[in-house]
KEMAR-997424 format. One line per 5 residues: number of its first residue (from 1); their letters; for each residue x, z, y of N, C-alpha, C. Coordinates in pm, whole numbers, always signed. Atoms other than C-alpha are relative to their C-alpha. Example, Ala and Ser with C-alpha at 12.3 -4.5 7.8 and 13.67 -1.06 7.14 Angstrom:
KEMAR-997424
1 = as = +89,+0,-119,+1230,+780,-450,+90,+0,+120; -82,-6,-119,+1367,+714,-106,-77,+73,+109
This chain:
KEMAR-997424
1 = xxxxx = +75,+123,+32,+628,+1840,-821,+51,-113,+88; -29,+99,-107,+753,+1512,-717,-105,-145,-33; +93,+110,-33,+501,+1238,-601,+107,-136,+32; -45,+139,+14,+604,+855,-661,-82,-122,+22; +74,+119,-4,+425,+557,-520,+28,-127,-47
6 = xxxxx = -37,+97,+67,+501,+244,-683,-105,-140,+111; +111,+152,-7,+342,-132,-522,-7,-75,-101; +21,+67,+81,+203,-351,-689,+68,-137,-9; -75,+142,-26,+391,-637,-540,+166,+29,-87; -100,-34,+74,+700,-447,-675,-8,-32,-178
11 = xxxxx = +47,+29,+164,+561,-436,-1066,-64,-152,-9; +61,+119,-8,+546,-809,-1077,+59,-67,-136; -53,+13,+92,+820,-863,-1307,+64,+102,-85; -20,-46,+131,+950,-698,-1665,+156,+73,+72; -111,-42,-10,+1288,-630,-1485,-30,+151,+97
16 = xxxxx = +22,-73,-114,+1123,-380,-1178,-63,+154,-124; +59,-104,+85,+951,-185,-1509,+150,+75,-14; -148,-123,+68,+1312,-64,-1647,+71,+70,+108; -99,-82,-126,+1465,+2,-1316,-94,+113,+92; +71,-131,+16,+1139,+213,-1269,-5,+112,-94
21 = xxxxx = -23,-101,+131,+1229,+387,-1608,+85,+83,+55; -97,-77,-37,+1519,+455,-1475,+62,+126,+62; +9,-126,-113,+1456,+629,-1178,-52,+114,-29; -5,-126,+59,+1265,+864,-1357,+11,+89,-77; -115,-91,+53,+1484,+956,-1617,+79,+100,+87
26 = xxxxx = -137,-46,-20,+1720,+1054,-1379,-24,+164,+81; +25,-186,-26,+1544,+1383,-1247,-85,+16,-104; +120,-81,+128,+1349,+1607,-1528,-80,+81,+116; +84,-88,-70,+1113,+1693,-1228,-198,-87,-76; +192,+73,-14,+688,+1677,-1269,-22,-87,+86
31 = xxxxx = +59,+130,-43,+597,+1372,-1150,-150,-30,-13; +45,+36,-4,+346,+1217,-1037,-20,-149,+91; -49,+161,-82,+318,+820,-992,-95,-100,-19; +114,+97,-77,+61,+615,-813,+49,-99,-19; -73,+171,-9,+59,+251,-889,-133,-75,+68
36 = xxxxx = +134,+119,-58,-139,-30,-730,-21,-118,-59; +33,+100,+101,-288,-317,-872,+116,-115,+2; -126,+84,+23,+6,-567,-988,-61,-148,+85; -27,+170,-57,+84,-886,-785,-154,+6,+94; +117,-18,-129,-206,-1019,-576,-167,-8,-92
41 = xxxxx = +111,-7,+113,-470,-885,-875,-122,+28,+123; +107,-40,-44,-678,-710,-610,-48,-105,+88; +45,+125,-76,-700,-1052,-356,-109,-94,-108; +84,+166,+96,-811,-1300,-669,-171,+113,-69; +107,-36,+41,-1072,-1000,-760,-94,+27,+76
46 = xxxxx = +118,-25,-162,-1263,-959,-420,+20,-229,+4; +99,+115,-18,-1242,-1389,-455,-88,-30,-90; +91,+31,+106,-1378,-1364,-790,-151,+14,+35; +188,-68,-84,-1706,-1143,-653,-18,-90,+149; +67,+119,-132,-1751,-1414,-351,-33,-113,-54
51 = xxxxx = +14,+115,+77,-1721,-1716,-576,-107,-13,-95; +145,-16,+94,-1997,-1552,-820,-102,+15,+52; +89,+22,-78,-2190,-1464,-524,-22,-131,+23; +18,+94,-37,-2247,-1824,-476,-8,-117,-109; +18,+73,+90,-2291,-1891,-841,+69,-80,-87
56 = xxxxx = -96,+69,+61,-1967,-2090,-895,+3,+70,-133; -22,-2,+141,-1961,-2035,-1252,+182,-31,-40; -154,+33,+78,-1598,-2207,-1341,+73,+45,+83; -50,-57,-79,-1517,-2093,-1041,+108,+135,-58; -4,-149,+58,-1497,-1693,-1104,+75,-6,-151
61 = xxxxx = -112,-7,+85,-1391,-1787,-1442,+167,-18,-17; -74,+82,-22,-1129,-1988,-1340,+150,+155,+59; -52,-126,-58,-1004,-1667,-1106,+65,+163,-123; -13,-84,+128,-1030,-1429,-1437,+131,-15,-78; -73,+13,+143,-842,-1622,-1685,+148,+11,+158
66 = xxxxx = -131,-60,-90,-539,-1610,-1378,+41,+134,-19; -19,-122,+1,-581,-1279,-1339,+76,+54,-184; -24,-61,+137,-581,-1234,-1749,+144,-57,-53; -141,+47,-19,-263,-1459,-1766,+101,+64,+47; -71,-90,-81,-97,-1277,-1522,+69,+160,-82
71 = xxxxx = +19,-131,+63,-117,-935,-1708,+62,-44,-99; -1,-59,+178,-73,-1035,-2103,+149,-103,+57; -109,+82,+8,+238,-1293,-1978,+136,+106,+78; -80,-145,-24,+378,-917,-1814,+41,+44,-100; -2,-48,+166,+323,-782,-2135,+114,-32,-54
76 = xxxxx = -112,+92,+135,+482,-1059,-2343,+184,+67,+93; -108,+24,-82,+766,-1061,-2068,+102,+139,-60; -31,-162,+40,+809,-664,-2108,+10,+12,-127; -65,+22,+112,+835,-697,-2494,+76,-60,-32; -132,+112,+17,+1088,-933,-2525,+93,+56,+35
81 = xxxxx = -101,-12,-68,+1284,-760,-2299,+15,+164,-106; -76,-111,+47,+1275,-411,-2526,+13,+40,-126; -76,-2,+157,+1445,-287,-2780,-60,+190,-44; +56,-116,+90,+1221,+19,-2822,-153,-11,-77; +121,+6,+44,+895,-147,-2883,-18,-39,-101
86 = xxxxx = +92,-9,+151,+703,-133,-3226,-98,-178,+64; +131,+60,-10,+575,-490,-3187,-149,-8,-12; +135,+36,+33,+273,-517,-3390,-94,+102,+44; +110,-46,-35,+126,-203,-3317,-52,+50,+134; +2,-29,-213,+234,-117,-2919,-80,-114,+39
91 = xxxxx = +56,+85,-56,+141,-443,-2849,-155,-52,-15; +137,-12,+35,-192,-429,-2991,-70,+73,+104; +67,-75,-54,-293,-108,-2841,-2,-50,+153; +2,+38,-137,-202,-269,-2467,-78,-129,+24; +84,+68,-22,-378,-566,-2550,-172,+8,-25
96 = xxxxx = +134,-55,+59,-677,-429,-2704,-67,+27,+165; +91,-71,-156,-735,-198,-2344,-39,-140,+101; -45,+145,-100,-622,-542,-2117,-126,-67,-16; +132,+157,+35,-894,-794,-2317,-169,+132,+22; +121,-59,-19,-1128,-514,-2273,-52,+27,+134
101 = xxxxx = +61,-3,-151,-1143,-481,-1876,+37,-94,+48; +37,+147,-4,-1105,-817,-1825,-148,-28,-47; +77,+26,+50,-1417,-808,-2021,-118,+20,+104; +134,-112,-126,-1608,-561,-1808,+43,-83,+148; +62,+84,-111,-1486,-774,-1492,-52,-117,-38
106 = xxxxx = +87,+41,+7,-1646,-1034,-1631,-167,-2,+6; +161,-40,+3,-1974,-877,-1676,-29,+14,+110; +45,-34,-85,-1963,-748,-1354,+28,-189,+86; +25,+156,-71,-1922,-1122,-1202,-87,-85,-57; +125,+81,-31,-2214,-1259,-1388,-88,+66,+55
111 = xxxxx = +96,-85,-80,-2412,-973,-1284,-34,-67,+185; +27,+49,-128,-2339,-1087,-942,-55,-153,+8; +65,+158,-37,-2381,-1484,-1011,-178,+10,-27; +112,-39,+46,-2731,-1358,-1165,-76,+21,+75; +33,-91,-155,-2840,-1111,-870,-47,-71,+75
116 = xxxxx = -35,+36,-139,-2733,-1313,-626,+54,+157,+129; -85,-94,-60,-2600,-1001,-494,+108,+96,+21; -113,-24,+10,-2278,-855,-381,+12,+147,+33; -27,-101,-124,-2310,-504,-204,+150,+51,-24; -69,-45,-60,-2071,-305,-125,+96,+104,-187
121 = xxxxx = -70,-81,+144,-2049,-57,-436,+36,-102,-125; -1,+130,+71,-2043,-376,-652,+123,-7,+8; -155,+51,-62,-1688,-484,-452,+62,+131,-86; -152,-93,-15,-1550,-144,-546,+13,+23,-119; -24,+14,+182,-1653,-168,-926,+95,-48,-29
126 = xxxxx = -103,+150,+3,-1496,-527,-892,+161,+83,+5; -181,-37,-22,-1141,-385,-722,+48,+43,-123; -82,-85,+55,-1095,-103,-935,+70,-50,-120; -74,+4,+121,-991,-294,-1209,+118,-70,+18; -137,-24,+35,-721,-390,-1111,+155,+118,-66
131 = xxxxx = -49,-138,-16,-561,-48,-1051,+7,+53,-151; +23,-2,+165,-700,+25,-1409,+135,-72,-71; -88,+30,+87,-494,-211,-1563,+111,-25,+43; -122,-56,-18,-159,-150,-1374,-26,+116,-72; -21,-138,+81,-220,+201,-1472,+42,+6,-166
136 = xxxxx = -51,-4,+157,-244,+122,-1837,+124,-96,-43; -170,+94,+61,+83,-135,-1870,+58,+74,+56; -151,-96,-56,+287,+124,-1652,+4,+129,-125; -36,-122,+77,+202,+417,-1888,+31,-31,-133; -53,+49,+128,+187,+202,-2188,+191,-34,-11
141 = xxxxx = -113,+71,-13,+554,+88,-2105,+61,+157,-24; -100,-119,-68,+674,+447,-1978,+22,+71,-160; +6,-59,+121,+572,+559,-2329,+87,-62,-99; -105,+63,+110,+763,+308,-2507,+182,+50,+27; -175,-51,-76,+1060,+452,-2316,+22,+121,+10
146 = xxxxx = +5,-117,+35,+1000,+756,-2466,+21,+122,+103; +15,-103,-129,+929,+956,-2139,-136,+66,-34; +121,-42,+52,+657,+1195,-2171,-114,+21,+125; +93,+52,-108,+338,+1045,-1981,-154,-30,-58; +162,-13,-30,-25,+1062,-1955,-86,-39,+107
151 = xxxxx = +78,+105,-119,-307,+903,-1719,-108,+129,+58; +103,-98,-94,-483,+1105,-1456,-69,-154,+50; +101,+84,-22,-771,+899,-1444,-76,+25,+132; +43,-8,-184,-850,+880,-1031,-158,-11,+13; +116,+41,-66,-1212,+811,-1093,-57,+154,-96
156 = xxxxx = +52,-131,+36,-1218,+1160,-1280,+28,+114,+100; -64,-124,-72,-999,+1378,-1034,-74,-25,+156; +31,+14,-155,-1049,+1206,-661,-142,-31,-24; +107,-5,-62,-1385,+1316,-489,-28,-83,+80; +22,+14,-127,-1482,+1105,-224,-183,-23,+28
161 = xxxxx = +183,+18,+29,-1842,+1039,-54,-46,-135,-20; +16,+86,+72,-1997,+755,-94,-40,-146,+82; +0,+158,-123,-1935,+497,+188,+113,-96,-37; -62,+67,+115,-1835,+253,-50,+127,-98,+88; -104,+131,-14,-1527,+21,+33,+120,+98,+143
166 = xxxxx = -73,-66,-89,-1393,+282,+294,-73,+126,-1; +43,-133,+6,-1468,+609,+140,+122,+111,+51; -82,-124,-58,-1375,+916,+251,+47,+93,-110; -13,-104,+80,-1171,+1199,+17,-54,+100,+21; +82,-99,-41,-1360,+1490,-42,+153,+123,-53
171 = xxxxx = -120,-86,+18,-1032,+1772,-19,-1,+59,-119; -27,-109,+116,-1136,+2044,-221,-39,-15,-133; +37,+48,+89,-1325,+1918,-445,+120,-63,-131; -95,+117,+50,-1048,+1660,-535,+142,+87,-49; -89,-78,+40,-790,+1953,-548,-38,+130,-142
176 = xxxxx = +70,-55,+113,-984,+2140,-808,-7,-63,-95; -26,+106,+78,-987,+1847,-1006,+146,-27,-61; -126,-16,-15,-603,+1822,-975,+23,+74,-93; -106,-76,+87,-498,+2136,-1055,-69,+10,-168; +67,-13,+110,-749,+2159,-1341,+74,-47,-104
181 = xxxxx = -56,+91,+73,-616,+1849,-1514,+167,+51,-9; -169,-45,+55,-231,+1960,-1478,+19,+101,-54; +8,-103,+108,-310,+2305,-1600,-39,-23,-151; +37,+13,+171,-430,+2173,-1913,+108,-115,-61; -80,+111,+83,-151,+1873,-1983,+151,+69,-37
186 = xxxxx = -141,-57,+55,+184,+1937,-2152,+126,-118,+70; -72,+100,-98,+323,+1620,-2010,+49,-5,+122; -82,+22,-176,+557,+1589,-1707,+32,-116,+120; +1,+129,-90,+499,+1237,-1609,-145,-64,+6; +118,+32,-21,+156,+1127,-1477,-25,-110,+82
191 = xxxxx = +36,+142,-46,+26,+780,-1412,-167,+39,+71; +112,+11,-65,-227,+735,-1146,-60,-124,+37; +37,+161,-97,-455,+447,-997,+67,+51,+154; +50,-54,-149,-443,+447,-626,-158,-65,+72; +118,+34,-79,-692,+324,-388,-155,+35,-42
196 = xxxxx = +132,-54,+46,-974,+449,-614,-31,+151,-14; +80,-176,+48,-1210,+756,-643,-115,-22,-79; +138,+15,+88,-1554,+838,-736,-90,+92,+56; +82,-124,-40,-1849,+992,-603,-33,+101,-46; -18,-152,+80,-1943,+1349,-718,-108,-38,-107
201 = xxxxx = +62,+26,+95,-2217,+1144,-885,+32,-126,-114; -50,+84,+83,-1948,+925,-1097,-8,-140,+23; -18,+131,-58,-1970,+584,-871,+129,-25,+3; -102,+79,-25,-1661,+394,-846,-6,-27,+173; -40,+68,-102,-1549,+382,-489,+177,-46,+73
206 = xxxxx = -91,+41,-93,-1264,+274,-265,+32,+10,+123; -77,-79,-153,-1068,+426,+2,+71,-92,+125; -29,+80,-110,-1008,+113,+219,+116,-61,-57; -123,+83,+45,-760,-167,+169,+110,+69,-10; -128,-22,-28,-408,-93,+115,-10,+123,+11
211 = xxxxx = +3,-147,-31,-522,+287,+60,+82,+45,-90; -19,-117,+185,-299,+369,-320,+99,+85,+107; -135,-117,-26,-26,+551,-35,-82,+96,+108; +56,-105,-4,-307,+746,+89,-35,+111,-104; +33,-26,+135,-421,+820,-247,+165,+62,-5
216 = xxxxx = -140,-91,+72,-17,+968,-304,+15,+72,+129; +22,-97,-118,-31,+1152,+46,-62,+131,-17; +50,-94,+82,-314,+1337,-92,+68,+46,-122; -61,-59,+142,-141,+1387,-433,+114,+103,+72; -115,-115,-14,+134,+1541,-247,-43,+115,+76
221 = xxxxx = +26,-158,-85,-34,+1750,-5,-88,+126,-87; +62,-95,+86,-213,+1898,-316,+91,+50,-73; -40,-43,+132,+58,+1947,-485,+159,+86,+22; -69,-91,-76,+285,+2115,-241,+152,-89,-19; -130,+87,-47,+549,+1848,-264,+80,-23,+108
226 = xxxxx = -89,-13,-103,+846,+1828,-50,+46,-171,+49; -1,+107,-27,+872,+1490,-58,-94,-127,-86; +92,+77,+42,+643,+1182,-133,+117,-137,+21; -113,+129,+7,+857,+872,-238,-96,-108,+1; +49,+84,+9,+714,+543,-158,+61,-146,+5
231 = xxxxx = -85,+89,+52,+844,+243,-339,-58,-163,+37; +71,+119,-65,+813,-98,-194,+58,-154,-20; -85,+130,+50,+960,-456,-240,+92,-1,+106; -90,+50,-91,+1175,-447,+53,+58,+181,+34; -122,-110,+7,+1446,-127,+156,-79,+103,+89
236 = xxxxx = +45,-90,-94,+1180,+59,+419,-38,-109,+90; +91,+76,-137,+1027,-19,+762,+94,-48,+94; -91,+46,-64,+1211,-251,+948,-45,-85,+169; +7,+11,-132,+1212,-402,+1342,-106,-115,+4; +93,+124,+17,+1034,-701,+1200,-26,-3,-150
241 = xxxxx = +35,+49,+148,+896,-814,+891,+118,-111,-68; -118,+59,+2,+1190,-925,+727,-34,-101,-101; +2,+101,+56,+1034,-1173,+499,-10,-171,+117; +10,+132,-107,+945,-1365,+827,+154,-2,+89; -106,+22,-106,+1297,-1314,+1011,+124,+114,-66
246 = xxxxx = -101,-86,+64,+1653,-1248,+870,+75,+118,+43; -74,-70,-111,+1753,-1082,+1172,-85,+163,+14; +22,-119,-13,+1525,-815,+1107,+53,+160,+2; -91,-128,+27,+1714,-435,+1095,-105,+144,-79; +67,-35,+83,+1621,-182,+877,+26,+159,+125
251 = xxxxx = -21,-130,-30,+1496,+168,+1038,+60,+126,-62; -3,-68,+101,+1613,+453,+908,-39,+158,+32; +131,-138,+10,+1406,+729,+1027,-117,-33,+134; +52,+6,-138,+1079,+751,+1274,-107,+116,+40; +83,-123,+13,+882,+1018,+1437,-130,-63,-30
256 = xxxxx = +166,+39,+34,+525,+1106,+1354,-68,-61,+86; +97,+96,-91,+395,+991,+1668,-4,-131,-14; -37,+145,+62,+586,+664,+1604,-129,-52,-115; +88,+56,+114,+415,+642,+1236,-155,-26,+22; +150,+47,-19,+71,+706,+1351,-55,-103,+85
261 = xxxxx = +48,+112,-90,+58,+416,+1617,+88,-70,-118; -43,+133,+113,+234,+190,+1347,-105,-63,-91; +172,-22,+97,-85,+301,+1141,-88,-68,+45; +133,+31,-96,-362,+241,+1367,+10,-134,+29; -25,+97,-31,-181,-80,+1474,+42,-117,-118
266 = xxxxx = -23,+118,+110,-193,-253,+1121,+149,-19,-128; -156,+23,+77,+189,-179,+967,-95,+38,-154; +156,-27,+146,-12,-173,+578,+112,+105,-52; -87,-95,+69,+302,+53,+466,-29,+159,+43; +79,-137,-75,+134,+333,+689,-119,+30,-4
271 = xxxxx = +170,-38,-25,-228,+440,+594,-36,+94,+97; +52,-76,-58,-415,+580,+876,-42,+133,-89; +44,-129,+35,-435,+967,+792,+121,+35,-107; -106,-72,+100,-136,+1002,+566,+98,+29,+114; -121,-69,-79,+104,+1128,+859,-90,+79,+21
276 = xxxxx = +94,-139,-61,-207,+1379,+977,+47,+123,-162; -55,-74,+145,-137,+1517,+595,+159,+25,+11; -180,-53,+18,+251,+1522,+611,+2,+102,+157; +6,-70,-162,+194,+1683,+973,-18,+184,-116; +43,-157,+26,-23,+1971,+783,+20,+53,-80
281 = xxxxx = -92,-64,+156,+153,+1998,+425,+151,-12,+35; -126,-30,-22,+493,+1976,+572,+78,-53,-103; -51,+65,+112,+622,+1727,+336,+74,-145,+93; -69,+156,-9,+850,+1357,+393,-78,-100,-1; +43,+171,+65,+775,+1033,+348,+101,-114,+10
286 = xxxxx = -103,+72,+11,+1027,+843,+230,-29,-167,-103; +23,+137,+89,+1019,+443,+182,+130,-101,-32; -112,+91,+39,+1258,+232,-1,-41,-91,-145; +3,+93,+172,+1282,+17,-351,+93,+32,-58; -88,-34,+130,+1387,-5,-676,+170,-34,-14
291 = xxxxx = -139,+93,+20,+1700,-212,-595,+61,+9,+124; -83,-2,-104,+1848,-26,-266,+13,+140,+0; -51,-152,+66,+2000,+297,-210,-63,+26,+170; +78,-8,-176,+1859,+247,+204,-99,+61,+24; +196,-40,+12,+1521,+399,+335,-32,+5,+116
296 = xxxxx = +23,-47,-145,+1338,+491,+615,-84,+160,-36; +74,-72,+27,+1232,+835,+635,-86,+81,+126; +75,-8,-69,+918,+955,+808,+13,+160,+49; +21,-99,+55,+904,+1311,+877,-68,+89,+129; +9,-82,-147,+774,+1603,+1165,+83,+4,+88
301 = xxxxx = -159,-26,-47,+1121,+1648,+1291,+94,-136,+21; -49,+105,-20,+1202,+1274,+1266,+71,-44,+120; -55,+77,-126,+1409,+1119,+1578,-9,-159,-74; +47,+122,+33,+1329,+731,+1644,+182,-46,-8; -111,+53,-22,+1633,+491,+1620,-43,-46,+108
306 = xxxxx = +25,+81,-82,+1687,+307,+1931,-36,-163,-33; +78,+121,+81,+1500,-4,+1798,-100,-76,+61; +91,-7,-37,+1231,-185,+1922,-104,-55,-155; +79,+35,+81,+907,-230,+1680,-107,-157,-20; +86,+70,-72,+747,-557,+1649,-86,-5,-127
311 = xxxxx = +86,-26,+112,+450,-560,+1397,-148,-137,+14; +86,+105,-3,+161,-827,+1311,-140,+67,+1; +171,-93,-24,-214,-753,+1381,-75,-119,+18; +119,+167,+8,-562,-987,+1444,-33,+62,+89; +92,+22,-85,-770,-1024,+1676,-44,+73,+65
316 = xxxxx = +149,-132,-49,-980,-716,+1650,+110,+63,+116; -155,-119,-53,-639,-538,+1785,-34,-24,+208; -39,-5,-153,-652,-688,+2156,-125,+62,+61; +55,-58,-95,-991,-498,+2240,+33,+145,+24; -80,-157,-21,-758,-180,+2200,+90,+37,+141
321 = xxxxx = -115,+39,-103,-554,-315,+2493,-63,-23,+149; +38,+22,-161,-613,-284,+2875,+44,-113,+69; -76,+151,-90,-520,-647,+3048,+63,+53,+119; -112,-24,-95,-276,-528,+3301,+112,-51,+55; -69,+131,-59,-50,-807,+3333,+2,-90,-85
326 = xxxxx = -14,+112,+95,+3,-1152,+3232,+169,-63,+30; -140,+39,-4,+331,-1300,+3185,+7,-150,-53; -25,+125,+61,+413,-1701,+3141,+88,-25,-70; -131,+19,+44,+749,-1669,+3023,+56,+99,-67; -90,-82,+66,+1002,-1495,+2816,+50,+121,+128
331 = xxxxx = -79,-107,-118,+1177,-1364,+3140,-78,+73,+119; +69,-93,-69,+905,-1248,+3344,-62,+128,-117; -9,-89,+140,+846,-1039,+2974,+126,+115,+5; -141,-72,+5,+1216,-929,+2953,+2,+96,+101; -37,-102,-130,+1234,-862,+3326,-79,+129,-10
336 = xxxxx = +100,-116,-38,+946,-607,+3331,+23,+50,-145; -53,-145,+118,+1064,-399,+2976,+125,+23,+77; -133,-94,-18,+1432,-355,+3101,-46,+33,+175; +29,-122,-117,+1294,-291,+3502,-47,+141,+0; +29,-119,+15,+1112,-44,+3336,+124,+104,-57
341 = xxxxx = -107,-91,+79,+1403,+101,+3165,-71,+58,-152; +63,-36,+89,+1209,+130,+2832,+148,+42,-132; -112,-33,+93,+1447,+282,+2544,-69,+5,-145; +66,+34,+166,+1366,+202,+2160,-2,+112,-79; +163,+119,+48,+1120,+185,+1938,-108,+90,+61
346 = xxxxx = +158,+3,-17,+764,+259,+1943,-26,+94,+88; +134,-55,-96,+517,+493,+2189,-49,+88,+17; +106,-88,-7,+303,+734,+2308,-130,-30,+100; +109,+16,-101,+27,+683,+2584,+11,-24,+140; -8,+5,-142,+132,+622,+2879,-44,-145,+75
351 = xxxxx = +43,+161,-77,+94,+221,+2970,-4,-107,-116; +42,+71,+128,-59,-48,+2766,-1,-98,+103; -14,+105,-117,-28,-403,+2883,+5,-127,-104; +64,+79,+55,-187,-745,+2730,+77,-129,+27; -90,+85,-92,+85,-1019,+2751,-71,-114,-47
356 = xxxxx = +29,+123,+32,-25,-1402,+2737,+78,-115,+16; -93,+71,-5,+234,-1646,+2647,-29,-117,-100; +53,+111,+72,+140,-2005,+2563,-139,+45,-131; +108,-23,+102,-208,-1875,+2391,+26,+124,-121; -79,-66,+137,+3,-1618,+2191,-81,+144,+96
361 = xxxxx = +13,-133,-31,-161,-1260,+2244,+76,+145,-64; -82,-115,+12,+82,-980,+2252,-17,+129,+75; +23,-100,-34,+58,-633,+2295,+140,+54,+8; -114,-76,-5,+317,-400,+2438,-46,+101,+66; +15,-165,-14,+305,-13,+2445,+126,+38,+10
366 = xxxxx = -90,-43,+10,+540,+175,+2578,+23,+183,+69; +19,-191,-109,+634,+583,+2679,+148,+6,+54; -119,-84,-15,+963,+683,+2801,+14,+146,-20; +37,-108,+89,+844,+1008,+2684,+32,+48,-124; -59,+36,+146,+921,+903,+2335,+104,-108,+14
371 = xxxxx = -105,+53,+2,+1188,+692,+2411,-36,-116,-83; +27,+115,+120,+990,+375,+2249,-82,-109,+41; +79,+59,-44,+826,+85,+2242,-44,-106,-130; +80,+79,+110,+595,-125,+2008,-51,-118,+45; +35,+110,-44,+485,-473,+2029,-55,-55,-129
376 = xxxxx = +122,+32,+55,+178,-610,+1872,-12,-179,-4; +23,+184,-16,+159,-1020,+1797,-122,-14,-86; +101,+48,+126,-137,-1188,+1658,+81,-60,-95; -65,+33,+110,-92,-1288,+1280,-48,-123,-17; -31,+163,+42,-38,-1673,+1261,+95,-31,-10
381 = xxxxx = -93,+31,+45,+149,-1894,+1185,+122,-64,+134; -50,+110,-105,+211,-2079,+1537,+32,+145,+102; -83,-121,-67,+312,-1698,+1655,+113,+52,-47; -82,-53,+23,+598,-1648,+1421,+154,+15,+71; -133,+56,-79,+881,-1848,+1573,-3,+69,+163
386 = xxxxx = +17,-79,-86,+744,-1672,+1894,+51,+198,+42; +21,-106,+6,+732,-1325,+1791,+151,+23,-52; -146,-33,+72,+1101,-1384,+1603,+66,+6,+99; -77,+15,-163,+1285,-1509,+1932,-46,+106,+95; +27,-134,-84,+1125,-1210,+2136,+72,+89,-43
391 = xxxxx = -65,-93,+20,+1248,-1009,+1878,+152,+7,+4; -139,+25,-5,+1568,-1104,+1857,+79,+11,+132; -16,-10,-151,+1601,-1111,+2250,+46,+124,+30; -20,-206,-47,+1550,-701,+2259,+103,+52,-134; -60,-9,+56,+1757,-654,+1974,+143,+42,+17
């Protein structure tokens, strides 16, 4: 069984669909492939449910018809471009599902302008539809591309309990579910949501932001997979965020200890608790995209590159951090990593230390233990040019 994560930022355009066809033509293995809600569907649907909380009326609509734009101008995009689709009647059946949960988030956003209330299980109604309708344009598509695919519906299989917006998976439950559903399909390619479940009493919840590559963690550790592929807009995990700095370098493998402080410390490509799973199913984690042959791969056995890590975080992050020195400058910074003799990237436990440079709060962890070191910047805008030139310094 091979597990496939897909982003949603990736499925944005009609060209990322075929070069996802592609890829899984090219093994005849069982698949299974997690997608997340396309483009920034799940941001404009957590503003929709704030904007209705507060009654805006044209508001929330306003947010909808984007959202519904977004989707049927995929569509169009993705028919145009193929030469296997049955216009009148493919394109029906994908718009038919589309105008229909669009519909239902509507309902659920007057409900809220109505109410006046938002809770919690409300939000995770709201999300899920995004996820929903990636799911149905990826399988609708995969089908036109005559691959043979079917929808494991996540709010039938994944258990979780019922602490809505950051639920927990319930294991066995959720693996019983699993195998159930694949023992009974004939199909070898399976479309999933991510980030969603469902309580055992059929609620709609949500496994925490940025959870669909937990949601394929689990899929793989149920499913005895050897490797879990996770597909992303950029080539893997790199020294910096390479949309903010060109100079960034691309890793290309890191240990688990590494991954789980990457986790904890905000990297969104790492869900807290999916390396505890590759730890205890003995499986990969391998991240790259549709349009590089590069990666980074995660694994038990991993060695770090000599690298250093620098990663973005808020606020909450510096009460994780012991104040232990302050530094005014670049070079009282520099001096005290290379006096230490620190060797790259990221950490284990040994010394934590709270740097303050012109108002900029930075964190630096480091072990010689692990041969690593990580560095933590707040996420603004008046820290980038900061956090780039640091990086570039240790580089």
């Amino acid at each position: 069984m091979r597990i496939i994560k897909i982003g949603g930022a990736v499925l944005k355009e009609a060209s990322a669909f075929y070069s996802l066809a592609e890829l899984l033509k090219d093994k005849q293995e069982e698949t299974i492939l997690v997608v997340s809600a396309i483009g920034k569907t799940t941001r404009l649907l957590s503003q929709a449910g704030e904007v209705a909380l507060e009654n805006d009326i044209s508001a929330y609509q306003n947010i909808i018809n984007e959202i519904s734009n977004h989707h049927f101008s995929l569509i169009h995009e993705i028919g145009e471009c193929s030469k296997y689709l049955k216009q009148e009647t493919d394109l029906a059946i994908i718009t038919f599902k589309i105008k229909d949960i669009i519909s239902k988030i509507s309902l659920v956003c007057e409900g809220i302008s109505l109410t006046n209330v938002l809770t919690r299980r409300t939000r995770d109604l709201a999300l899920s539809f995004g996820e929903e309708m990636a799911a149905e344009i990826v399988t609708w598509f995969l089908s036109q591309m005559n691959l043979s695919v079917d929808r494991i519906n996540a709010i039938e299989v994944i258990v979780t309990d019922d602490n809505y917006s950051d639920a927990k998976p319930i294991y066995d439950l959720t693996e019983i579910n699993l195998k159930a559903f694949l023992s009974a399909t004939l199909s070898t390619l399976h479309v999933c949501q991510g980030f969603i479940g469902a309580t055992q009493s059929k609620e709609i919840t949500t496994m925490g932001f940025e959870s669909s590559n937990l949601t394929a963690a689990l899929l793989a550790a149920m499913t005895d997979s050897k490797e879990l592929l996770i597909i992303t807009d950029v080539s893997g995990i790199f020294t910096f965020d390479p949309a903010r700095n060109p100079n960034a370098r691309l890793i290309n493998s890191i240990d688990k200890e590494t991954a789980k402080l990457l986790a904890s410390y905000g990297l969104k490509l790492i869900y807290p608790g999916m390396i505890s799973l590759m730890e205890k199913y003995n499986y990969i984690i391998k991240y790259s995209s549709l349009f590089s042959k590069q990666s980074t791969i995660v694994s038990y056995d991993s060695k770090n590159a000599n690298l250093p890590i620098i990663i973005f975080g808020d606020n909450k992050l510096k009460n994780h951090f012991d104040c232990q020195a302050l530094f005014d400058d670049f070079s009282q910074l520099l001096e005290y990593i290379f006096i230490a003799n620190i060797e790259y990237p990221a950490f284990l436990y040994i010394s934590e230390l709270l740097v303050s440079i012109e108002e900029n709060l930075l964190s630096v962890k480091y072990s010689n233990d692990s041969r690593s070191l990580l560095i933590v910047c707040n996420d603004n805008s008046k820290n980038d040019l900061f956090a780039a030139e640091l990086h570039d310094k240790l580089i």
